[in-house]
C-alpha positions as semicolon CSV with decimal commas, in nm:
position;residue;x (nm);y (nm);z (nm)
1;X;1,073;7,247;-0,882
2;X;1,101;6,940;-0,647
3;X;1,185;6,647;-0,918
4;X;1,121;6,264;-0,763
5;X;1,400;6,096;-0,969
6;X;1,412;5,733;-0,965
7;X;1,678;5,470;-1,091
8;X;1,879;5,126;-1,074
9;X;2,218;4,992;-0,976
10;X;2,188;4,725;-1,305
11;X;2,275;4,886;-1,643
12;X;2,346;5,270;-1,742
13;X;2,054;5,415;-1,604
14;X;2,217;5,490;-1,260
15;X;2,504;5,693;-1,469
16;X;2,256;5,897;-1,678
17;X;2,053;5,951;-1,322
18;X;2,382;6,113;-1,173
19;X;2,432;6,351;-1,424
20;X;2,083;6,445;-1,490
21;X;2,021;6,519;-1,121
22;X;2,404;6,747;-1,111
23;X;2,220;6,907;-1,399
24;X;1,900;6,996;-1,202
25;X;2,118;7,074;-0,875
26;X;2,290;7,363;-1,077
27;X;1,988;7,458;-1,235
28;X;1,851;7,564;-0,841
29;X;1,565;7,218;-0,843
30;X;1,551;7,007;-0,546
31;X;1,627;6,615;-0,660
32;X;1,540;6,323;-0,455
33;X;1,660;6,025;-0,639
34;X;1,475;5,696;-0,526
35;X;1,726;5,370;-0,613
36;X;1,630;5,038;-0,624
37;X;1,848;4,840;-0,537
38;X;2,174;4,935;-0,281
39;X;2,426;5,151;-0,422
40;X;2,734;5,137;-0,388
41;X;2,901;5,433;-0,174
42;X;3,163;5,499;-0,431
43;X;2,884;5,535;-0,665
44;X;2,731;5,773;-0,377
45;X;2,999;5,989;-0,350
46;X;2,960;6,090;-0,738
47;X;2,580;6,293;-0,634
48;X;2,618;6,687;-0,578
49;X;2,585;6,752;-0,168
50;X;2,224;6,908;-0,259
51;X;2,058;6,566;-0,423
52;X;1,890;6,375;-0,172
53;X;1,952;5,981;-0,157
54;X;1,669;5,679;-0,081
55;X;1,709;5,351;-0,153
56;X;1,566;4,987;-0,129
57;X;1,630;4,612;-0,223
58;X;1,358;4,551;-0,450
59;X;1,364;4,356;-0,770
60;X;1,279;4,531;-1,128
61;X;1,015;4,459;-1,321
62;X;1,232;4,245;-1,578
63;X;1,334;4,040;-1,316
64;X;1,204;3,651;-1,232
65;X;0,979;3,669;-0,903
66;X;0,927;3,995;-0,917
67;X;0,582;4,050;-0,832
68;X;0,518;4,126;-0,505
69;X;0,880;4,387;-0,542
70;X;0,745;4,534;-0,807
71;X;0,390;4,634;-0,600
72;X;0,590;4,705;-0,291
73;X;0,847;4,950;-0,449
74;X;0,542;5,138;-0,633
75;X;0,382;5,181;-0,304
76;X;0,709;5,312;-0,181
77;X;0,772;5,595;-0,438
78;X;0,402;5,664;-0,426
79;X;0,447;5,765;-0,067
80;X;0,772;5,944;-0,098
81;X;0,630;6,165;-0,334
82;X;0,349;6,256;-0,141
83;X;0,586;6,295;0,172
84;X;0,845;6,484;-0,019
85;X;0,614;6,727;-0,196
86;X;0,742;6,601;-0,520
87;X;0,597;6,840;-0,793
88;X;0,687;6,594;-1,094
89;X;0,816;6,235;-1,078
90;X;1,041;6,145;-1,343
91;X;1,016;5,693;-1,359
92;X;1,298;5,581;-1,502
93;X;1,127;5,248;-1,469
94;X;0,736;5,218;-1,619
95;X;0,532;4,957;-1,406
96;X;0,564;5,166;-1,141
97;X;0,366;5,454;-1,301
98;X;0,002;5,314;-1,204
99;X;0,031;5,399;-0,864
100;X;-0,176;5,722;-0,837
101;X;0,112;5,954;-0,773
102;X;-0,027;6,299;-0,672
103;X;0,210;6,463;-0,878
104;X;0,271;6,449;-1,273
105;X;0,453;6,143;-1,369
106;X;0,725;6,147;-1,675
107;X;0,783;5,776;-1,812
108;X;1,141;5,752;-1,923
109;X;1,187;5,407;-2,170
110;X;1,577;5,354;-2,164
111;X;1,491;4,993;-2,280
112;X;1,244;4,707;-2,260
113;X;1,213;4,319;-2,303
114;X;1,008;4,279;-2,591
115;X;1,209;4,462;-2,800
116;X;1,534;4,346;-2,657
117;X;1,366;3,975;-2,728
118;X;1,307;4,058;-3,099
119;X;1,670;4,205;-3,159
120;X;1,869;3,892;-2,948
121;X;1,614;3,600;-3,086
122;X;1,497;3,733;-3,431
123;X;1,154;3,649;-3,247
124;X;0,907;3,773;-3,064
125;X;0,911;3,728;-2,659
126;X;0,711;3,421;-2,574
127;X;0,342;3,572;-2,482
128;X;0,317;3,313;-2,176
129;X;0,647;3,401;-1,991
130;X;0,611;3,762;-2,068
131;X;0,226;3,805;-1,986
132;X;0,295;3,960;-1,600
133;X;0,568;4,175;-1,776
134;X;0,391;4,332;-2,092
135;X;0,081;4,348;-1,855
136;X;0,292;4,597;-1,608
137;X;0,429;4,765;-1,887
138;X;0,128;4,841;-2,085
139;X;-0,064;4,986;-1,798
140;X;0,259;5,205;-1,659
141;X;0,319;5,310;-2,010
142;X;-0,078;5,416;-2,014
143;X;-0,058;5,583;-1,668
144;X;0,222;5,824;-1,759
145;X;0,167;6,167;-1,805
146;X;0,420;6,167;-2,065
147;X;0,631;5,929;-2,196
148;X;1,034;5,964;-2,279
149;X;1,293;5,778;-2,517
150;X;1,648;5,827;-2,592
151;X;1,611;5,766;-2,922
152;X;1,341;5,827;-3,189
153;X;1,433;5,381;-3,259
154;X;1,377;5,317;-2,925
155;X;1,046;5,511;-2,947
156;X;0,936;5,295;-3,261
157;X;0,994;4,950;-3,099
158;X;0,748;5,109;-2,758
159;X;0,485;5,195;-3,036
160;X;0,490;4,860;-3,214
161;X;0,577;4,616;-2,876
162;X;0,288;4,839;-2,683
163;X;0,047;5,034;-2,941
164;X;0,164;5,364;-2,753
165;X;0,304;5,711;-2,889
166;X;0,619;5,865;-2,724
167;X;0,574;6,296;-2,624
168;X;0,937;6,341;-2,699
169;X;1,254;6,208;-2,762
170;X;1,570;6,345;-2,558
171;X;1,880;6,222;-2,610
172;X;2,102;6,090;-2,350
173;X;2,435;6,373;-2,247
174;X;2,706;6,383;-2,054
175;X;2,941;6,641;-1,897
176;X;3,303;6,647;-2,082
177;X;3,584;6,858;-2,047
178;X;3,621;7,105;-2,298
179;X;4,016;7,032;-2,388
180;X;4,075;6,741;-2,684
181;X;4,210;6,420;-2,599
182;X;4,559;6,316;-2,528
183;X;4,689;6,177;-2,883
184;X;4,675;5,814;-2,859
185;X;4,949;5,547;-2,911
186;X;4,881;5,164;-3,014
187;X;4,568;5,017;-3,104
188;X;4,394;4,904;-2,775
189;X;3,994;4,815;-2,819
190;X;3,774;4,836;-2,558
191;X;3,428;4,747;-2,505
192;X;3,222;4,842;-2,173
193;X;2,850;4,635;-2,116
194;X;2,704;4,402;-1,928
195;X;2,869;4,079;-2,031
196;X;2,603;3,825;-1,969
197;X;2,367;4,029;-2,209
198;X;2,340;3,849;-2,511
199;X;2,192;4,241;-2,645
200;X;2,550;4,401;-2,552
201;X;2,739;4,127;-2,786
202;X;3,008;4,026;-2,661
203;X;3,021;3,730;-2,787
204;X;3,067;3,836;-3,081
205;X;3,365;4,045;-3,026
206;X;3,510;3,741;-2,833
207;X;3,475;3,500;-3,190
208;X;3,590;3,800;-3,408
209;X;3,884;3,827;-3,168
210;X;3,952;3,469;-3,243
211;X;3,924;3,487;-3,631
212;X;4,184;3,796;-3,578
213;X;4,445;3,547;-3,403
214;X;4,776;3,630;-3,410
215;X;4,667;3,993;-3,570
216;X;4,445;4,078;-3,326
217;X;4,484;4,422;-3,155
218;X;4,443;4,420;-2,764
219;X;4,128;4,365;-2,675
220;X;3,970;4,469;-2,326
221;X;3,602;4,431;-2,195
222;X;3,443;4,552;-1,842
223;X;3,166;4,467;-1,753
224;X;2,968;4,228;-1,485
225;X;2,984;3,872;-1,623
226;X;2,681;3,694;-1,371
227;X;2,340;3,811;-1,414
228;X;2,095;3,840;-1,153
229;X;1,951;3,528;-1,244
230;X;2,283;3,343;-1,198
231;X;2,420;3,296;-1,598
232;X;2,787;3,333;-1,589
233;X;2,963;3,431;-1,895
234;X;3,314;3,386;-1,944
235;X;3,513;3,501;-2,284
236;X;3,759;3,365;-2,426
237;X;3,986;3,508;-2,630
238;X;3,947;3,897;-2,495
239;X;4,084;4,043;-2,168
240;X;3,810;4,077;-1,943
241;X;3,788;4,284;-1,632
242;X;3,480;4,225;-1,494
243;X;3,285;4,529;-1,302
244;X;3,482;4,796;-1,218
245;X;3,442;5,179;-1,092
246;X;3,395;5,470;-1,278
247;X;3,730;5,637;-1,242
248;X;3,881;5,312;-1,421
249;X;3,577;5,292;-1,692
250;X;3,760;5,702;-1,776
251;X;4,142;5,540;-1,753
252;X;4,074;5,273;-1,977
253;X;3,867;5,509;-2,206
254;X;4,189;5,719;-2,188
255;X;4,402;5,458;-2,313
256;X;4,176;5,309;-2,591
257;X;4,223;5,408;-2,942
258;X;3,886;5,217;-3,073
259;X;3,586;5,156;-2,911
260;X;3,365;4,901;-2,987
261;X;2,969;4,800;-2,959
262;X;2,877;4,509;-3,140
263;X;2,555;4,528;-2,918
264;X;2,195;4,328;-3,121
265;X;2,004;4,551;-2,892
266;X;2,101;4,934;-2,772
267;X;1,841;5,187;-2,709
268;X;2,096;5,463;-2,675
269;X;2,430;5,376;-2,579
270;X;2,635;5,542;-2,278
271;X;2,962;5,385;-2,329
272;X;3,003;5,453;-2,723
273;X;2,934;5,849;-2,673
274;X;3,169;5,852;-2,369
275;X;3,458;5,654;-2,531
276;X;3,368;5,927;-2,861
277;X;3,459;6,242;-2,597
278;X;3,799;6,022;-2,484
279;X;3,889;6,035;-2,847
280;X;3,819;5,692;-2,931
281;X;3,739;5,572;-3,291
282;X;3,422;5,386;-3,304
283;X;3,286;5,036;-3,435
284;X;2,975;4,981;-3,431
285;X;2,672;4,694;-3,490
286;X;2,476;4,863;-3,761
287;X;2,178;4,860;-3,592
288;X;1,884;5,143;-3,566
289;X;1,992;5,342;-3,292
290;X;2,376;5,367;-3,327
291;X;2,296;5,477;-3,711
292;X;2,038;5,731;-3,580
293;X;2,339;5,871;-3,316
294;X;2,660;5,803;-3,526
295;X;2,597;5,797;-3,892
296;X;2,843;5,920;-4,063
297;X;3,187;5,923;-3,780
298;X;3,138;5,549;-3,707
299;X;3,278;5,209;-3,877
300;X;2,937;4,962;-3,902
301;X;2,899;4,598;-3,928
302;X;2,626;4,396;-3,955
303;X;2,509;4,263;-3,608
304;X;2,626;3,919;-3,532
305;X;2,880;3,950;-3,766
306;X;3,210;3,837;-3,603
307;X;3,385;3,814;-3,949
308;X;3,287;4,123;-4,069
309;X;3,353;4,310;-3,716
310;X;3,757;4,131;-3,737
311;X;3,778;4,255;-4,051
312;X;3,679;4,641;-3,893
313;X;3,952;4,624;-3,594
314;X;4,181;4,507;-3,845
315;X;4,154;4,797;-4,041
316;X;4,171;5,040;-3,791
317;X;4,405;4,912;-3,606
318;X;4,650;4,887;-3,920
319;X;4,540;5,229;-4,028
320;X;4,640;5,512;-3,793
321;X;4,536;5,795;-4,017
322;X;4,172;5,692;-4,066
323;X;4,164;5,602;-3,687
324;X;4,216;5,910;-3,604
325;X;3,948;6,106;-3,889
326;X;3,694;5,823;-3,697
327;X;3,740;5,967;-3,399
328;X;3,773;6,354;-3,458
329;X;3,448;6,321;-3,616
330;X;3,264;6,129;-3,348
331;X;3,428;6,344;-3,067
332;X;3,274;6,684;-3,299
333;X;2,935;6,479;-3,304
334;X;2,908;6,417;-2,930
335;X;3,007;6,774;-2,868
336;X;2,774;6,940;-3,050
337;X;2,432;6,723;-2,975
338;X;2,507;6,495;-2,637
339;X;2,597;6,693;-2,386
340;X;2,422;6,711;-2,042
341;X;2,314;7,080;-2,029
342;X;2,134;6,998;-2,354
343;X;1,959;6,685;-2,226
344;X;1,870;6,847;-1,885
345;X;1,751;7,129;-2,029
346;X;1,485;6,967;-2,243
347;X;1,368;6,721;-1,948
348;X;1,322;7,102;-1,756
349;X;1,109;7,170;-2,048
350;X;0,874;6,918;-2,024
351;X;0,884;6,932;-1,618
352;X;0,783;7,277;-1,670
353;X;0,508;7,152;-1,940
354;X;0,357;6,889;-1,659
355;X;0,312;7,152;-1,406
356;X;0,151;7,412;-1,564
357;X;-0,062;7,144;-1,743
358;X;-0,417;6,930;-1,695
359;X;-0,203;6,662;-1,525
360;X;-0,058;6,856;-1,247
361;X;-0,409;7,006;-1,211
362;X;-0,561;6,678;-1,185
363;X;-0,322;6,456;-0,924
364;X;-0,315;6,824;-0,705
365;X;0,051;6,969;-0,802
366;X;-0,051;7,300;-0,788
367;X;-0,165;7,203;-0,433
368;X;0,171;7,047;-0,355
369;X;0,362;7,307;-0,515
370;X;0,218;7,619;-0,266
371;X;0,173;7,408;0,016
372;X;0,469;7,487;0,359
């Protein structure tokens, strides 16, 4: 198959792009991924020879002003796919959707403002600042041929934000290596997300590093503290790091003995299932999706809780032996249901599903498909 893959250079979408496309490299499909935005060619350099690269500076659809980007980078895929031959077109982004693509197109909802809104503010979005948004939304979400979630939470907050039904939920993978993780040594925490996103929560793992004063285990954060919009956050009692590359995301994952995501809002969670294969103990916000992924070989705390998440590091930190039964249990977890063969394989599934379906009949894939 010829697979139209699009993706960002904001959050974890562009890392669960790369290893989806390796995936459908190996498998013998031809990948185009589409970027918007410019990445970065370090980032570049992680793609298999065989995956085609396209890219352009437009703004998403969460984004202030984004309008006329948003029309203009529909326009754009639409036409790559029709230039390309693209037999399916897997949106990792919805507005775009509505733009008549003559292939089927697979709707992939890593995450979404209304429901980020309601877990950050306890409150629905505010109808009149949202309207253009939850307008694009509703129709890309109603344009899809079928429609994707990482988790079966995330899939309840599309129903009840956007009155629609999800086809299937596929879990988010990754590629590990098969050998178990160097034994670790100290107590280092680390916490990898977007720093200026109230939803990741790192403010609250700043204030429960505070109440932990002169206990408090090391405590590192990466991530990008400005937002697009120009918000700066700075922390202050953690060590933070600010963006940095992948190959130093793995090293401090190495190093870490707990991992924590305090986050109000997660739809799936990259970071907690990678630091789980580095052998990391988790803590975790007990909200919906981290106890659909990790009940059971996580420690939970209520979200916004900075007492009660001290009161977690402290424990683990001071207790070595159930550190370690946290982690061997969350590494066994992620082995055995996220890895990226299993997640590519059921996203082949329902590529294969599109194309031998009413939708590819109807935008002309079996056209594309035997065309020279």
């Amino acid at each position: 198959m010829k697979i139209l893959l699009t993706t960002d250079t904001v959050g974890g979408v562009w890392d669960h792009t790369v290893t989806l496309a390796r995936e459908l490299d190996a498998a013998g499909h031809e990948v185009l991924v589409a970027v918007i935005g410019e990445p970065r060619d370090e980032r570049l350099a992680v793609l298999p020879v065989g995956v085609q690269v396209v890219w352009r500076r437009y703004r998403l659809e969460w984004m202030a002003d984004a309008a006329g980007d948003v029309e203009a980078a529909g326009e754009w895929l639409r036409g790559l796919a029709e230039v390309w031959g693209a037999e399916v077109v897997h949106l990792n982004q919805i507005a775009y959707a509505v733009h008549d693509f003559p292939a089927p197109v697979l709707v992939a909802v890593h995450s979404d403002v209304l429901s980020w809104w309601t877990h950050v503010h306890g409150c629905e979005a505010p109808a009149d600042e949202w309207k253009g948004y939850s307008e694009w939304m509703r129709a890309g979400l109603a344009a899809a041929d079928a429609l994707v979630t990482p988790t079966a939470y995330q899939a309840e907050m599309v129903t009840r934000h956007y009155g629609v039904s999800v086809t299937r939920v596929v879990h988010n993978g990754i590629h590990f290596a098969p050998d178990d993780p160097a034994a670790k040594e100290g107590s280092l925490v680390l916490s990898v997300g977007r720093l200026w996103d109230r939803g990741k929560g790192v403010d609250v793992l700043d204030e429960a590093a505070g109440l932990l004063g002169a206990d408090a285990p090391q405590i590192h954060v990466i991530g990008e503290p400005a937002a697009p919009h120009g918000e700066v956050y700075h922390p202050r009692h953690v060590t933070a790091h600010g963006r940095v590359e992948r190959a130093q995301v793995d090293e401090w994952m190495r190093r870490a003995s707990i991992y924590c995501a305090p986050s109000r809002y997660e739809p799936f969670g990259l970071a907690p299932l990678e630091a789980a294969l580095h052998g990391c103990a988790l803590v975790l916000s007990d909200i919906g999706t981290f106890r659909e992924l990790w009940d059971g070989c996580a420690e939970f705390v209520p979200p916004g809780d900075a007492r009660a998440l001290a009161d977690a590091l402290r424990m683990l930190a001071n207790d070595p032996v159930r550190r370690a039964r946290c982690a061997g249990a969350a590494r066994k977890r992620a082995e055995r249901r996220y890895t990226a063969s299993r997640m590519a394989a059921e996203y082949i599934d329902l590529y294969q599903q599109l194309v031998r379906g009413p939708a590819a009949r109807r935008r002309g894939a079996n056209r594309l498909a035997t065309s020279p």
